[in-house]
C-alpha positions in Angstrom: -17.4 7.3 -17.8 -19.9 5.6 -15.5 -18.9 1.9 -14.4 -21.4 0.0 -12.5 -19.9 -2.8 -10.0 -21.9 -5.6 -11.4 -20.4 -5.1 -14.7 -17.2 -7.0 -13.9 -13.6 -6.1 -15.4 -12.0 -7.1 -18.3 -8.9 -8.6 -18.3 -5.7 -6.9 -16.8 -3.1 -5.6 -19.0 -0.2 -8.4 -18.7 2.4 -6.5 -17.2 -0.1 -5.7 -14.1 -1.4 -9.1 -13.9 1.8 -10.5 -12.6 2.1 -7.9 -10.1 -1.0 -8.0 -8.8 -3.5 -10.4 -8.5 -7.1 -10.2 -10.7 -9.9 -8.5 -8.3 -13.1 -10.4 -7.7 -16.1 -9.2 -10.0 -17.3 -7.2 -7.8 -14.9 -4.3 -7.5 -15.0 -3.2 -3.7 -13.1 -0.5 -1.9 -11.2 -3.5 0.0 -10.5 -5.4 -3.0 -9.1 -2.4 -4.5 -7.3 -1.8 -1.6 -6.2 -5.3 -1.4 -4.7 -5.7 -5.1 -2.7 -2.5 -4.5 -1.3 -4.2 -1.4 -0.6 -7.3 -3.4 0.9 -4.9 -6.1 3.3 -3.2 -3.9 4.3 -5.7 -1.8 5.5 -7.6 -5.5 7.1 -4.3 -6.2 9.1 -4.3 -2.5 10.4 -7.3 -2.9 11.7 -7.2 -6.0 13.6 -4.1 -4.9 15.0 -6.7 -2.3 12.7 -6.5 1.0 11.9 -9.1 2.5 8.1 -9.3 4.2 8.0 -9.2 7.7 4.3 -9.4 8.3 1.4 -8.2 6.7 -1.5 -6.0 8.1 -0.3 -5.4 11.5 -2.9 -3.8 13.7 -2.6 -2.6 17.2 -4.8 -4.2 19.7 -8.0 -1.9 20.8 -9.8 0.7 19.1 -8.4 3.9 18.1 -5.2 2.5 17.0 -3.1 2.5 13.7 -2.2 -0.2 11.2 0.8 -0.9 9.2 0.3 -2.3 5.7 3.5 -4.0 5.1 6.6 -4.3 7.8 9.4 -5.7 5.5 13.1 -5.9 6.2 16.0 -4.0 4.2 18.9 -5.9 3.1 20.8 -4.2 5.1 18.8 -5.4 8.2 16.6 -2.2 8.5 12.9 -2.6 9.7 11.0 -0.7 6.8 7.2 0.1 7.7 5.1 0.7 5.0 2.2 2.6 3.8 0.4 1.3 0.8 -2.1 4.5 -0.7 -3.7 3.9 -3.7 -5.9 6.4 -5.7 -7.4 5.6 -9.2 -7.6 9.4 -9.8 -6.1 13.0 -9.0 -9.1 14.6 -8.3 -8.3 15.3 -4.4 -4.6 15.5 -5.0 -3.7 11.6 -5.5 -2.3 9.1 -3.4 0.2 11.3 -1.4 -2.4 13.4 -0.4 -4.3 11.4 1.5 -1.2 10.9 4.0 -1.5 13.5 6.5 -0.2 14.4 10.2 -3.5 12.3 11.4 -2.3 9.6 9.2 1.6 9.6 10.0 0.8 9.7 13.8 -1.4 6.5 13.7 1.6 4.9 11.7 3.9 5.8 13.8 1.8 5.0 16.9 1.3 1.3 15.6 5.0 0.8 14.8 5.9 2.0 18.6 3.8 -0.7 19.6 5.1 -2.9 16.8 8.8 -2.5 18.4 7.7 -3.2 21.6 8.5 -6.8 21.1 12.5 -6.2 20.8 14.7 -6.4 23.6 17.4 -4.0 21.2 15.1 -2.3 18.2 16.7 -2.8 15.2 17.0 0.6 12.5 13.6 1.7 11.1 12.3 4.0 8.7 8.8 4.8 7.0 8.2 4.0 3.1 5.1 4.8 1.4 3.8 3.1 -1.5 1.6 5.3 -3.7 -0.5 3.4 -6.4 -1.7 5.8 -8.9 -4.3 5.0 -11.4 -6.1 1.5 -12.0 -5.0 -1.2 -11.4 -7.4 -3.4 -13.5 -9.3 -2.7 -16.6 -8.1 0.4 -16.8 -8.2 1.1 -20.6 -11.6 -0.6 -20.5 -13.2 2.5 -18.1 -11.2 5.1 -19.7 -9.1 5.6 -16.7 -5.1 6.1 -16.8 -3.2 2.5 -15.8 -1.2 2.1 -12.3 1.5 3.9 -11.9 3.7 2.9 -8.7 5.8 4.7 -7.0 8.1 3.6 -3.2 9.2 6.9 -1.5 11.5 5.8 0.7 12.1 7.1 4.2 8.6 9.2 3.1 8.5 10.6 6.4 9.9 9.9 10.1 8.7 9.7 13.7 10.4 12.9 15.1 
């Protein structure tokens, strides 16, 4: 079904809405990118993370990004990957996390660590966000599913 971005989106079904927050009208690839940050960061922390910090990018071009760095409860730094895809057609959200992708994750979280006298345990998590997060039923489209892999890949 076509959607034009000036049509706006209808309200969110409630469940979503308090995990993510509404998008602006117009529906962008950052505010898409944005609510499914939102959404799994509300996700982490009710499976007991705590945030850390929030869009950590390496100084200089050329260099990675983490989308979440949250702490275990057991005191392990967790660096996450947020991916979200509103459809399967080019093999979803886990898909689009290749080598490429690890490496600049991995790269930034070197970096990232750089700031500890002792590093503390870490692991990788990726958050895939399946589906719409908004409006979903509205535009035919299949609503979020989220899913946290844990320890989704390592630095080795």
């Amino acid at each position: 079904m076509w959607f034009s971005r000036k049509q706006g989106i209808k309200a969110a079904p409630e469940s979503l809405e308090k995990i993510a927050p509404a998008l602006p009208k117009e529906i962008t690839t950052k505010s898409r990118g944005d609510a499914a940050e939102s959404a799994a960061l509300a996700w982490l922390i009710r499976g007991g993370m705590k945030l850390v910090e929030a869009n950590y990018r390496t100084p200089g071009r050329g260099g990675g990004e983490i989308d979440l760095v949250m702490r275990a409860a057991d005191g392990t730094l967790v660096f996450v990957e947020v991916r979200q895809r509103s459809g399967s057609s080019h093999g979803g959200a886990a898909a689009s996390i290749g080598s490429v992708k690890q490496r600049r994750i991995i790269f930034a979280a070197r970096h990232y660590l750089l700031r500890f006298a002792s590093p503390p345990p870490c692991r990788f998590d990726v958050v895939l966000v399946q589906g719409a997060l908004h409006g979903a039923a509205a535009h035919g489209r299949p609503e979020a599913h989220i899913e946290w892999l844990i320890a989704a890949f390592d630095a080795s």
